[in-house]
C-alpha positions in Angstrom: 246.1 187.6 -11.8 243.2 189.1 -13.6 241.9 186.1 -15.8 238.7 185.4 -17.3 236.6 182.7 -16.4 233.9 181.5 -18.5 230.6 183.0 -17.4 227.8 180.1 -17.5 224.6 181.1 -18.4 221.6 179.0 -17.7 219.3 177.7 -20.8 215.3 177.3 -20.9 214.7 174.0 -21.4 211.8 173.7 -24.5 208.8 172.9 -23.6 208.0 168.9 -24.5 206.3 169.0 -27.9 202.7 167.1 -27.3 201.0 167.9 -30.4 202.7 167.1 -33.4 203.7 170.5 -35.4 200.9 172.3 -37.7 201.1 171.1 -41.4 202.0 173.5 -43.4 199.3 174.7 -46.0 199.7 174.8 -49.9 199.1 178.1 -50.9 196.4 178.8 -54.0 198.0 178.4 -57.5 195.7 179.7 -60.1 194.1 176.9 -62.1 192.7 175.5 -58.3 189.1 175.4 -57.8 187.8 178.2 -56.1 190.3 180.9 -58.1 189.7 183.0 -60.8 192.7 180.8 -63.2 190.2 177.7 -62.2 187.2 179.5 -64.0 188.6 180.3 -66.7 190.0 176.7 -67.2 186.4 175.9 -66.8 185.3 178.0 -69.0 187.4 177.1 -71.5 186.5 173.5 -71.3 183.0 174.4 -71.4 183.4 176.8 -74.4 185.6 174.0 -76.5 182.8 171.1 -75.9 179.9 173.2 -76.8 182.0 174.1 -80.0 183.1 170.7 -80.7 179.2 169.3 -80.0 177.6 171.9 -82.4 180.1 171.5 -85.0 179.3 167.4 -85.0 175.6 167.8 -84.6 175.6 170.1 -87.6 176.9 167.1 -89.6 173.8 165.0 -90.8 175.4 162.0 -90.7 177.6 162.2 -87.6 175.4 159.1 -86.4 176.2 156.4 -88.4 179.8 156.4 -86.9 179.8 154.9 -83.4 183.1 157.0 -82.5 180.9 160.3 -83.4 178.3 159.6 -81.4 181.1 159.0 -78.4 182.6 162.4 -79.4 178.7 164.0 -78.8 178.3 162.3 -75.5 181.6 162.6 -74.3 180.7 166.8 -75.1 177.9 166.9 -73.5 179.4 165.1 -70.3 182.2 167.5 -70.5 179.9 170.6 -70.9 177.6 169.4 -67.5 180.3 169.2 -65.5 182.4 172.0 -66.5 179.0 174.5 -66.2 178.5 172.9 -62.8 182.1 173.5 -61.5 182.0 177.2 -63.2 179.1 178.0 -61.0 180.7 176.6 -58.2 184.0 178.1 -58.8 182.2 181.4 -59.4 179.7 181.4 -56.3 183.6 180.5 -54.4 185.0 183.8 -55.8 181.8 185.7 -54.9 181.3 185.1 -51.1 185.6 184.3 -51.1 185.1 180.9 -49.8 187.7 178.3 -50.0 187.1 175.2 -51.8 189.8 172.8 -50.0 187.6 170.6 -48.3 188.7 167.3 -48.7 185.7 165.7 -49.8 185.0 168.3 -52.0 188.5 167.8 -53.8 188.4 164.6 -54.2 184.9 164.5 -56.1 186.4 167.8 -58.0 189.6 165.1 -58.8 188.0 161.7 -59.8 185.0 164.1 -62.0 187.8 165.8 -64.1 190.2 162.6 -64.4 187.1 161.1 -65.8 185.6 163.6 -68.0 188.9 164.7 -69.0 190.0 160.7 -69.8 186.9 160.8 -71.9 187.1 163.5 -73.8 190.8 163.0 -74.8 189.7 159.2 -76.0 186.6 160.3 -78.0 188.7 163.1 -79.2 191.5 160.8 -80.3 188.9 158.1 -81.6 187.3 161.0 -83.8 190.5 161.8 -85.6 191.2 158.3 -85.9 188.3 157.7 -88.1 188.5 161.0 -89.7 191.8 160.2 -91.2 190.6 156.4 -91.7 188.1 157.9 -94.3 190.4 160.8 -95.7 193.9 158.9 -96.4 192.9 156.0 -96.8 189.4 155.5 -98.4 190.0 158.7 -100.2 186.2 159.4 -98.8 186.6 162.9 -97.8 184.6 164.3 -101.2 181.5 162.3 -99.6 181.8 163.2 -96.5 182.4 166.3 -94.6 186.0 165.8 -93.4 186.6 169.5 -92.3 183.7 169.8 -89.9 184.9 165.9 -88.4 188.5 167.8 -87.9 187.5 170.7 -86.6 185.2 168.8 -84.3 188.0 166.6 -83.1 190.5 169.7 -82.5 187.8 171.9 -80.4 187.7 168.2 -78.3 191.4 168.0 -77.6 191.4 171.9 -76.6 188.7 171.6 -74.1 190.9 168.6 -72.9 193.9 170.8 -73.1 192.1 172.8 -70.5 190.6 170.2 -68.9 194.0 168.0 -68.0 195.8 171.2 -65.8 192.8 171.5 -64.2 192.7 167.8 -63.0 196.3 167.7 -62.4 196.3 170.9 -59.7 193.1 169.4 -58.4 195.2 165.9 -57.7 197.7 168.0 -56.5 195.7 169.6 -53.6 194.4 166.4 -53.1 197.9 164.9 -52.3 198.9 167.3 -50.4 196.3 167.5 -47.9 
Protein backbone atom coordinates (compact mmCIF):
# COMPACT_ATOMS: atom_id res chain seq x y z
CA UNK A 1 0.00 0.00 0.00
CA UNK A 2 1.30 3.31 -1.34
CA UNK A 3 0.61 5.77 1.75
CA UNK A 4 2.07 8.87 2.63
CA UNK A 5 4.08 9.42 5.55
CA UNK A 6 4.68 12.75 6.98
CA UNK A 7 8.13 13.95 5.85
CA UNK A 8 9.89 15.67 8.92
CA UNK A 9 11.94 18.39 8.22
CA UNK A 10 14.51 19.74 10.58
CA UNK A 11 14.24 23.55 11.97
CA UNK A 12 17.27 26.03 12.76
CA UNK A 13 17.07 26.79 16.07
CA UNK A 14 17.36 30.98 16.50
CA UNK A 15 20.17 32.07 17.67
CA UNK A 16 19.80 33.19 21.62
CA UNK A 17 19.05 36.97 21.60
CA UNK A 18 22.02 38.58 23.80
CA UNK A 19 21.53 42.17 23.11
CA UNK A 20 18.29 43.42 23.56
CA UNK A 21 16.57 44.47 19.99
CA UNK A 22 17.52 48.02 18.38
CA UNK A 23 14.88 50.82 19.39
CA UNK A 24 13.17 51.87 16.84
CA UNK A 25 13.81 55.56 15.88
CA UNK A 26 11.00 58.40 15.49
CA UNK A 27 11.20 59.65 12.22
CA UNK A 28 11.45 63.74 11.75
CA UNK A 29 8.00 65.47 11.83
CA UNK A 30 8.26 68.98 10.62
CA UNK A 31 8.01 71.41 13.47
CA UNK A 32 11.35 69.37 15.20
CA UNK A 33 14.39 71.16 15.61
CA UNK A 34 16.75 70.75 13.00
CA UNK A 35 13.88 70.78 10.04
CA UNK A 36 12.83 73.31 7.88
CA UNK A 37 8.80 73.24 9.63
CA UNK A 38 11.07 73.95 13.07
CA UNK A 39 12.48 77.30 11.42
CA UNK A 40 9.77 78.65 10.43
CA UNK A 41 7.99 77.98 13.86
CA UNK A 42 10.94 79.89 15.00
CA UNK A 43 10.67 82.37 12.91
CA UNK A 44 7.38 83.02 13.55
CA UNK A 45 7.82 83.30 17.21
CA UNK A 46 10.61 85.54 16.68
CA UNK A 47 8.70 87.74 14.11
CA UNK A 48 5.36 87.88 16.62
CA UNK A 49 7.67 89.16 19.78
CA UNK A 50 9.54 91.76 17.85
CA UNK A 51 5.97 92.89 16.71
CA UNK A 52 4.37 92.69 19.88
CA UNK A 53 7.74 94.58 21.70
CA UNK A 54 7.70 97.46 19.23
CA UNK A 55 4.16 97.93 19.25
CA UNK A 56 4.33 98.32 23.43
CA UNK A 57 7.44 100.31 23.39
CA UNK A 58 5.82 102.78 20.94
CA UNK A 59 3.32 103.40 23.69
CA UNK A 60 4.69 106.23 26.08
CA UNK A 61 3.31 105.05 28.86
CA UNK A 62 3.53 101.25 28.62
CA UNK A 63 5.70 101.67 31.93
CA UNK A 64 3.57 102.59 34.53
CA UNK A 65 1.68 99.17 34.22
CA UNK A 66 3.69 96.41 35.88
CA UNK A 67 1.94 93.70 33.53
CA UNK A 68 3.38 95.83 30.38
CA UNK A 69 6.56 95.99 31.41
CA UNK A 70 6.21 91.77 31.81
CA UNK A 71 4.82 91.75 28.27
CA UNK A 72 8.27 93.75 27.07
CA UNK A 73 10.49 91.42 28.95
CA UNK A 74 8.75 88.37 28.34
CA UNK A 75 9.40 89.69 24.23
CA UNK A 76 12.53 90.26 24.53
CA UNK A 77 13.21 86.75 26.24
CA UNK A 78 11.14 85.18 23.65
CA UNK A 79 12.94 87.01 20.75
CA UNK A 80 16.76 85.75 22.27
CA UNK A 81 15.89 82.52 22.32
CA UNK A 82 13.84 82.08 19.25
CA UNK A 83 16.93 83.98 17.09
CA UNK A 84 19.28 81.65 18.90
CA UNK A 85 17.34 78.36 18.02
CA UNK A 86 16.75 79.85 14.31
CA UNK A 87 20.51 80.00 13.79
CA UNK A 88 20.83 76.76 15.22
CA UNK A 89 18.02 75.24 13.35
CA UNK A 90 19.33 76.90 10.22
CA UNK A 91 23.20 76.05 10.53
CA UNK A 92 21.37 72.08 11.21
CA UNK A 93 19.73 72.40 7.74
CA UNK A 94 22.91 73.77 6.16
CA UNK A 95 25.55 71.08 6.93
CA UNK A 96 22.17 68.36 7.38
CA UNK A 97 23.08 67.58 10.87
CA UNK A 98 20.64 66.03 13.15
CA UNK A 99 19.69 67.69 16.22
CA UNK A 100 18.48 64.60 18.42
CA UNK A 101 21.08 64.55 20.94
CA UNK A 102 19.61 64.07 24.10
CA UNK A 103 21.16 66.78 25.88
CA UNK A 104 20.50 69.04 23.33
CA UNK A 105 16.62 68.26 23.34
CA UNK A 106 16.15 68.49 26.53
CA UNK A 107 17.69 72.24 26.89
CA UNK A 108 15.67 72.80 23.41
CA UNK A 109 12.45 71.35 25.74
CA UNK A 110 12.72 73.05 29.24
CA UNK A 111 13.84 76.72 27.02
CA UNK A 112 10.55 76.62 25.04
CA UNK A 113 8.17 75.31 27.94
CA UNK A 114 9.61 78.31 29.72
CA UNK A 115 9.68 81.02 27.24
CA UNK A 116 6.55 79.81 25.81
CA UNK A 117 4.86 79.60 29.65
CA UNK A 118 5.92 83.21 29.79
CA UNK A 119 4.87 84.67 26.99
CA UNK A 120 1.32 83.05 27.10
CA UNK A 121 1.07 84.58 30.90
CA UNK A 122 2.31 88.07 30.05
CA UNK A 123 0.18 87.84 27.02
CA UNK A 124 -2.86 86.83 29.04
CA UNK A 125 -1.92 89.46 31.89
CA UNK A 126 -1.79 92.21 29.04
CA UNK A 127 -5.30 91.69 27.91
CA UNK A 128 -6.41 91.37 31.29
CA UNK A 129 -5.59 94.90 32.05
CA UNK A 130 -6.43 96.10 28.74
CA UNK A 131 -9.93 95.21 29.13
CA UNK A 132 -9.71 96.27 33.02
CA UNK A 133 -9.23 99.90 31.61
CA UNK A 134 -11.58 99.63 28.52
CA UNK A 135 -14.96 97.93 30.06
CA UNK A 136 -14.68 98.74 33.03
CA UNK A 137 -13.08 102.21 33.77
CA UNK A 138 -14.26 103.34 30.47
CA UNK A 139 -10.44 104.64 30.16
CA UNK A 140 -9.72 103.64 26.65
CA UNK A 141 -10.20 107.64 25.37
CA UNK A 142 -6.95 108.29 27.64
CA UNK A 143 -5.13 105.64 26.89
CA UNK A 144 -4.18 103.89 23.85
CA UNK A 145 -6.29 100.67 24.06
CA UNK A 146 -5.74 99.55 20.32
CA UNK A 147 -1.89 99.53 20.44
CA UNK A 148 -2.29 97.49 24.22
CA UNK A 149 -4.62 94.88 22.06
CA UNK A 150 -2.70 94.52 19.32
CA UNK A 151 0.28 94.18 21.50
CA UNK A 152 -1.33 91.42 23.47
CA UNK A 153 -2.59 89.52 20.17
CA UNK A 154 1.09 89.56 18.30
CA UNK A 155 2.06 87.85 22.05
CA UNK A 156 -0.42 85.07 21.94
CA UNK A 157 0.61 84.34 18.09
CA UNK A 158 4.23 84.12 18.82
CA UNK A 159 2.93 81.69 21.64
CA UNK A 160 0.71 80.03 19.09
CA UNK A 161 3.91 79.20 17.41
CA UNK A 162 5.83 78.74 20.23
CA UNK A 163 3.59 75.93 22.11
CA UNK A 164 3.81 73.12 18.88
CA UNK A 165 7.24 73.77 18.92
CA UNK A 166 7.63 72.82 22.59
CA UNK A 167 5.18 70.05 22.44
CA UNK A 168 7.26 68.06 19.33
CA UNK A 169 10.34 68.99 21.17
CA UNK A 170 8.84 67.09 24.50
CA UNK A 171 7.84 64.60 22.23
CA UNK A 172 11.34 63.63 20.97
CA UNK A 173 12.31 63.95 24.25
CA UNK A 174 10.00 61.15 25.49
CA UNK A 175 10.65 59.04 23.07
CA UNK A 176 14.18 58.76 23.17
Amino acid sequence: MDLSHPAVHPVGVPPALTQPPARVRMKDYQGMPGTLGGLALRLGQLGFAVISFSIMVSVNDFASVTAFCYLVAATILQTIWSLTLAVIDTYALLVRRNLHNSVLVSLFAIGDGVTSTLTFAAACATAGITVLIDNDLNQCGANQCAKFESSAAMAFLSWTMGAPSFLLTFWLLATR
